[in-house]
C-alpha positions in Angstrom: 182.2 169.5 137.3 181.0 171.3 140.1 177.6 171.3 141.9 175.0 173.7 143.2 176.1 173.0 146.7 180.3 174.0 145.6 181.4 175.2 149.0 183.4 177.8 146.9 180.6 179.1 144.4 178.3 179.6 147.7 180.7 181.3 149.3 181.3 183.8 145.7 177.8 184.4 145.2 176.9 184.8 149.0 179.5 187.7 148.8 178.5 189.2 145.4 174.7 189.0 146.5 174.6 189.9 150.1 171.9 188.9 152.3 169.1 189.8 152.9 166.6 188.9 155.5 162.9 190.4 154.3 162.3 191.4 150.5 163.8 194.5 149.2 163.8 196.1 145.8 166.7 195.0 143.6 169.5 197.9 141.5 166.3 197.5 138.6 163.4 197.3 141.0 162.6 193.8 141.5 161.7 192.6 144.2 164.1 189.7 145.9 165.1 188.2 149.3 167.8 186.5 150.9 171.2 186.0 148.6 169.0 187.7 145.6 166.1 185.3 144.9 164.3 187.2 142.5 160.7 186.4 143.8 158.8 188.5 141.0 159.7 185.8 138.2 161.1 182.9 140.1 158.6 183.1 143.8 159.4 180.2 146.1 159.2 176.7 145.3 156.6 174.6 147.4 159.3 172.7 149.5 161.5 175.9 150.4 158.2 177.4 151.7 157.5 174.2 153.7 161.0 174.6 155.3 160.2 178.3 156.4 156.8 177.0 157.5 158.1 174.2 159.9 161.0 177.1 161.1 157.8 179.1 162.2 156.4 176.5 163.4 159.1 176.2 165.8 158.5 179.4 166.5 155.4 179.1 167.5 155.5 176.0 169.8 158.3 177.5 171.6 155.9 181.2 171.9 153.1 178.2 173.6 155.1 176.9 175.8 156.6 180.3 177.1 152.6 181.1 177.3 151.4 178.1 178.9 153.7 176.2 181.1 151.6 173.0 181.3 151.8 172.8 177.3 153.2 169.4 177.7 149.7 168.3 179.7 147.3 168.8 176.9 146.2 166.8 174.3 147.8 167.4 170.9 144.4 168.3 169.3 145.0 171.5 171.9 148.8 171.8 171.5 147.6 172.4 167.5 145.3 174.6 168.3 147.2 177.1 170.6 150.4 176.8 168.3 148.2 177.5 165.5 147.1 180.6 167.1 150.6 181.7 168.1 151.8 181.2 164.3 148.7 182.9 163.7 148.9 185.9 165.9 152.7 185.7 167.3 153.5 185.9 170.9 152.5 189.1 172.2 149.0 189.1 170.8 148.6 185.5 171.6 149.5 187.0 175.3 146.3 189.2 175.3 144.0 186.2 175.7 144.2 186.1 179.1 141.0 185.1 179.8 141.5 182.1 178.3 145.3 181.6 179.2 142.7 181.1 182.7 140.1 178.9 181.7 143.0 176.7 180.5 144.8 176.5 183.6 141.5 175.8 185.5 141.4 172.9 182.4 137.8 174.2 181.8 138.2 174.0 178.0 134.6 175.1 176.9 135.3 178.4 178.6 138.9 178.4 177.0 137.1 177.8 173.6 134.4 180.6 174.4 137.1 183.6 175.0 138.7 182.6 172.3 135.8 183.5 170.1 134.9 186.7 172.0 137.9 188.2 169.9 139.0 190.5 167.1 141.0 187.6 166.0 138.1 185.5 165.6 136.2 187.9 163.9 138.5 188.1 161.0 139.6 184.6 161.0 136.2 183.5 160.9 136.3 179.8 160.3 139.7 179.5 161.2 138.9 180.3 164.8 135.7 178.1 164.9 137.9 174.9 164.2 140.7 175.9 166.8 137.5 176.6 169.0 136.4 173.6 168.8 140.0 171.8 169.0 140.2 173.2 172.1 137.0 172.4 173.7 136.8 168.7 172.7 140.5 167.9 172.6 
């Protein structure tokens, strides 16, 4: 009997699927990703979409410490709260805060916490930024 994870039925439907990487409409118009999940009836199950998350997550720590070279130094309440934001916002836009990229470096968190509330970003994040805010300023 063969299983799910047959070596040689991945490697027959990978070819007769194809992959691909972001979600595109199927030969009868359904929208699927990857090696042909059909996500209007099937979706993602919870733990494949915890898998992606903690992939971006990696992502996104990696984009904090490029940011932020003293990453390391901070408490972890902070290190949550900036990766947050980079998951959040990505790398580039994450960039733009260079006012508080400042504050942080001068370790004067209130002011780190205050620019990041003068933003767009925490305009229409709303709570959102008002927790990482505070993560920020108390550690």
């Amino acid at each position: 009997m063969i299983a799910p994870n047959d070596p040689a039925l991945i490697a027959m439907v990978a070819l007769h699927e194809g992959f691909r990487a972001k979600p595109y409409k199927d030969s009868v118009g359904v929208l699927t990703v990857g090696y042909g999940r059909n996500l209007q009836d099937v979706g993602i199950r919870q733990d494949e979409a915890r898998v992606m998350l903690e992939n971006d997550l990696t992502v996104a720590m990696n984009d904090a410490r490029f940011l932020f070279d003293d990453f390391a130094a901070l408490t972890p309440n902070r290190q949550r709260a900036l990766v947050d934001m980079a998951f959040n916002l990505g790398r580039t836009r994450l960039a733009g805060f260079k006012a508080m990229w400042a504050a942080l470096e001068r370790r004067d968190y209130h002011a780190a916490a205050v620019e990041a509330l003068d933003s767009k970003w925490a305009r229409q994040v709303g709570p959102r930024a008002q927790r990482i805010a505070k993560m920020i300023r108390e550690g």
